[in-house]
Residue, then its C-alpha position, 0 to 999 in steps of 0.5 A: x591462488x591457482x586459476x582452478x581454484x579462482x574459477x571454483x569461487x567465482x562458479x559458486x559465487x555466480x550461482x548464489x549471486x544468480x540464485x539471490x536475483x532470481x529470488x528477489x525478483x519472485x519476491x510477490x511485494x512490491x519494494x522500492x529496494x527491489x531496482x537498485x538490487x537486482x541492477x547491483x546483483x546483475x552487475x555483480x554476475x557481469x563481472x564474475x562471468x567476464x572474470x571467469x572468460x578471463x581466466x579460462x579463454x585463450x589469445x590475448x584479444x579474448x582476455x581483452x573482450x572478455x574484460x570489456x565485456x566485465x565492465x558493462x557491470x563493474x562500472x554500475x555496481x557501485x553506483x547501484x550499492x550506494x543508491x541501495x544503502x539510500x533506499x534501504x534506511x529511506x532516504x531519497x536521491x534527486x533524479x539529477x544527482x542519480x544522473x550525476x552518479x553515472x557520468x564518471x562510469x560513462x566515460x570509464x565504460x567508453x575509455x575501456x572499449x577503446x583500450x586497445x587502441x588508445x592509453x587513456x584506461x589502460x596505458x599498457x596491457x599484456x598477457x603474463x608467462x602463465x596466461x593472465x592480463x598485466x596492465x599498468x593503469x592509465x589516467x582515467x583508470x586512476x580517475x575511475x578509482x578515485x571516484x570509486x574511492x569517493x562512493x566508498x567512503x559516502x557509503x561507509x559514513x553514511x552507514x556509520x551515522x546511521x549504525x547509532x540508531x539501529x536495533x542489534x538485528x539491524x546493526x548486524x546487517x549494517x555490518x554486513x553492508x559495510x563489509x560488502x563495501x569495504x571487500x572490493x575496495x581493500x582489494x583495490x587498493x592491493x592491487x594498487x599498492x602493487x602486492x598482486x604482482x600486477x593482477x587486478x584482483x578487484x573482481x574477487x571483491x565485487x564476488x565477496x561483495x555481492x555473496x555479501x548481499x546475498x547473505x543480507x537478502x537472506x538471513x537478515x532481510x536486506x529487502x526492508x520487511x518494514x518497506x513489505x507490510x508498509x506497501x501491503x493493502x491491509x492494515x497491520x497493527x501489532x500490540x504488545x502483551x500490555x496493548x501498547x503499539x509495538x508497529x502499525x503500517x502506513x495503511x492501518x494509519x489511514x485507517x486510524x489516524x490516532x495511530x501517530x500521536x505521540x502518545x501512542x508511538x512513544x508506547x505510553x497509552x493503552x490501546x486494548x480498545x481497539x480489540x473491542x466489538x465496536x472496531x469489528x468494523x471501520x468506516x475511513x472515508x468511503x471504504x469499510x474494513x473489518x478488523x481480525x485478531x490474531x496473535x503474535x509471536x517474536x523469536x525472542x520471546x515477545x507476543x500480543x495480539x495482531x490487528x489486520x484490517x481488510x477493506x470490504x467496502x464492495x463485500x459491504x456494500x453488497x450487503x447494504x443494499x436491497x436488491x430490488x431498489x438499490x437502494x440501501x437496506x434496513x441492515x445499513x440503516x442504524x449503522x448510518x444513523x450512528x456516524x451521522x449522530x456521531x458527526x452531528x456531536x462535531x459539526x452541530x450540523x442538524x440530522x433528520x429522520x424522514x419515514x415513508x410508507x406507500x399507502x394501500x399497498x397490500x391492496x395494490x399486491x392483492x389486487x394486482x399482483x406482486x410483479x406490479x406492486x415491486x414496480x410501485x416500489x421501484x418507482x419510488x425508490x427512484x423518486x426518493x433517491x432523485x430528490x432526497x438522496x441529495x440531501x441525505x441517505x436513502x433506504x429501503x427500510x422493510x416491505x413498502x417502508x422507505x426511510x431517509x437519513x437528512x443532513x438538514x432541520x425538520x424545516x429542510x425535511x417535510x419540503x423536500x419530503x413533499x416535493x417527492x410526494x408530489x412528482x411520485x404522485x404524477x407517476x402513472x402506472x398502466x396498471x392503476x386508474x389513480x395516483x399512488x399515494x405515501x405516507x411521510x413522518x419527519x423527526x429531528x434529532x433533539x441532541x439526547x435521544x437514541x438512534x431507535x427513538x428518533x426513528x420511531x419518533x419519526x415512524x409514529x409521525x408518519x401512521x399519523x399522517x397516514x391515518x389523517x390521510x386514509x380518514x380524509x379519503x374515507x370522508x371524502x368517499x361518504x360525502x359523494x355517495x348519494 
């Protein structure tokens, strides 16, 4: 092979090498991958570049540079390649092993920018009739293989072990992963056993080897595409045509942990419930996700419906509160009153309605006008949250009407609902020459009854006490006249 036609290779091979880098690190996803193959590729790109300064620089003491300058990369490749097939099928490395992996290519590193003043990596070293370097290797290049020997045969069992239970597309890949191994390690051993006349050739290989990974990256997705949607914030569940699991990420099973029940991943049980209304949305601690079907289709052939779940808690929030207040509104009410029924079926733990209604409020409004009626109700959305909101949800449930949601009995509810009534009947308002009084109704939940008629249980409790309320004021009222 001709230095032109060496020259050409290594010129394609720099291009689709640098091409394969510039593109994983554009690559928007976030991927453990990521590290080991651009540190692996730019040492790929080191090499072929010192390679090609070798062969085309004239003077013995540029050749010699220009190899010094290649084994900043050749040293780390391997190293890099080993720690990229680990992270490609998930499997962790400990940091001190990491450190271990570099020791050997320290000292080679060293050794080789020492080469021309001593013989430890190379014992001698000189330029051939037509140009080239011959060296004869010296004891700590025979140890730096030996260690390349070493990782060669790590990676080539471990991706044999792991070939048994890979699918055809990845054992595919798996193949080209071992032949991007096996490349520079082949060429090694030609050069060794002396067929290349004294040319160290192992630079072809690392070329072939990474034009290899290059091809991966591109055709059969060395950058795990499993590793993407698993890091991706949106929940990702696809079902087959019969709605059974074909893949969930880790973010669609924090949303629903049923997910990894074995039933479920051994693709046994029917999850077409999922595309129900009722899943429109998902509470999963504090955040909120809405759920979109979409469908899917594989190349083979394969299809079923696509389930993404997107996190609008702030979206949410925003349209669970009541704008004046803060507090939340008559939308978010029924929604709270199922999961707190919901959770009340497991924990047993008592949930009670409260209902409050400012009294005489259309009077405030009418007499003093909406602006000081609003700072009525803002005042006791204050009272209400200070003092209820420990114990329960509070909310805004329409005009003048405030409605508390309490993880409590009745007992707990009429209490605390008396201490509000209590501190907001000393709040004063410039505007008024008396208290501001409320009207209250508390109702437990009996264990059978719907949401709406435990609400209007407490609602009808609440017009009660305000009528007991306003025919007291009314007595009250008689009896001072003369």
């Amino acid at each position: 092979m001709t230095v032109q036609i060496m020259s050409a290779l290594l010129i394609i091979g720099l291009i689709v090498t640098g091409y394969t880098t510039v593109s994983i690190l554009m690559d928007p996803h976030d991927n453990a991958l990521r590290e080991f193959a651009v540190l692996g590729l730019f040492c790929s790109i080191l090499i072929m570049i010192s390679y090609y300064t070798e062969l085309n620089t004239p003077g013995f003491a540029a050749k010699v540079d220009a190899v010094k300058f290649g084994y900043i990369g050749r040293v780390f490749v391997n190293p890099m390649l080993l720690m990229l097939i680990f992270r490609y099928y998930g499997k962790k490395v400990g940091r001190i092993w990491q450190i271990l992996l570099y020791v050997i290519p320290v000292i080679t590193l060293i050794a080789v920018f020492r080469c021309d003043i001593s013989r430890a990596y190379y014992a001698n070293i000189m330029l051939s009739p037509a140009g080239l370097l011959l060296i004869e290797p010296g004891p700590v290049y025979y140890l730096y293989m030996s260690y390349n020997i070493v990782l060669a045969l790590v990676y080539l069992t471990f991706c044999l072990y792991q070939r048994a239970e890979l699918t055809d597309r990845d054992r595919v890949n798996n193949t080209i992963l071992i032949t991007a191994c096996l490349a520079p390690l082949l060429l090694l051993m030609m050069y060794l056993s002396g067929w290349t006349n004294g040319y160290d050739v192992s630079s072809l290989g690392v070329m072939l080897s990474a034009m290899l990974i290059a091809l991966s990256v591109f055709r059969y997705g060395l950058l795990n595409k499993e590793e993407m949607l698993d890091n991706m914030a949106t929940g990702l569940v696809f079902l087959d045509s019969d709605a059974k699991l074909v893949y969930a990420n880790k973010k669609a099973e924090q949303i629903i942990p049923a997910l990894t029940l074995p039933a479920i991943r051994t693709r046994t049980q029917d999850l077409s419930q999922l595309c129900e209304p009722e899943f429109i949305a998902i509470r999963a601690g504090s955040a909120t996700y809405e759920r979109r079907i979409t469908q899917w289709r594989s190349e083979e052939g394969s299809h079923g419906k696509l389930l993404t779940f997107n996190d609008i808690t702030e979206i949410h929030e925003r349209l669970s509160s009541d704008a004046m207040t803060g507090l939340y509104n008559h939308a978010a009410f029924y929604p709270k009153l199922h999961e707190a029924l919901s959770e009340q079926a497991d924990s047993k733990q008592p949930v009670t309605v409260a209902i409050a209604d400012i009294d005489s409020f259309k009077q405030i409004n009418d007499t003093y006008g909406h602006a000081n009626g609003d700072t009525v109700l803002i005042s006791l959305a204050e009272t209400l949250h200070r003092i209820c909101g420990e114990y329960g949800s509070v909310f805004r449930y329409g005009g003048e009407e405030f409605a508390v949601i309490f993880r409590g009995d009745f007992a707990l509810a009429e209490r605390v609902m008396e201490q509000a009534h209590t501190a907001f009947t000393k709040t004063a308002f410039p505007f008024l020459q008396k208290a501001v009084t409320f009207s209250f109704g508390c109702a437990e939940f009996n264990g059978t009854e719907s949401a709406e008629t435990l609400f209007n249980r407490a609602d009808q409790l609440m017009y009660t006490r305000k009528k007991k309320r306003h025919a007291a004021k009314k007595a009250s009222s008689a009896a001072m006249q003369p």
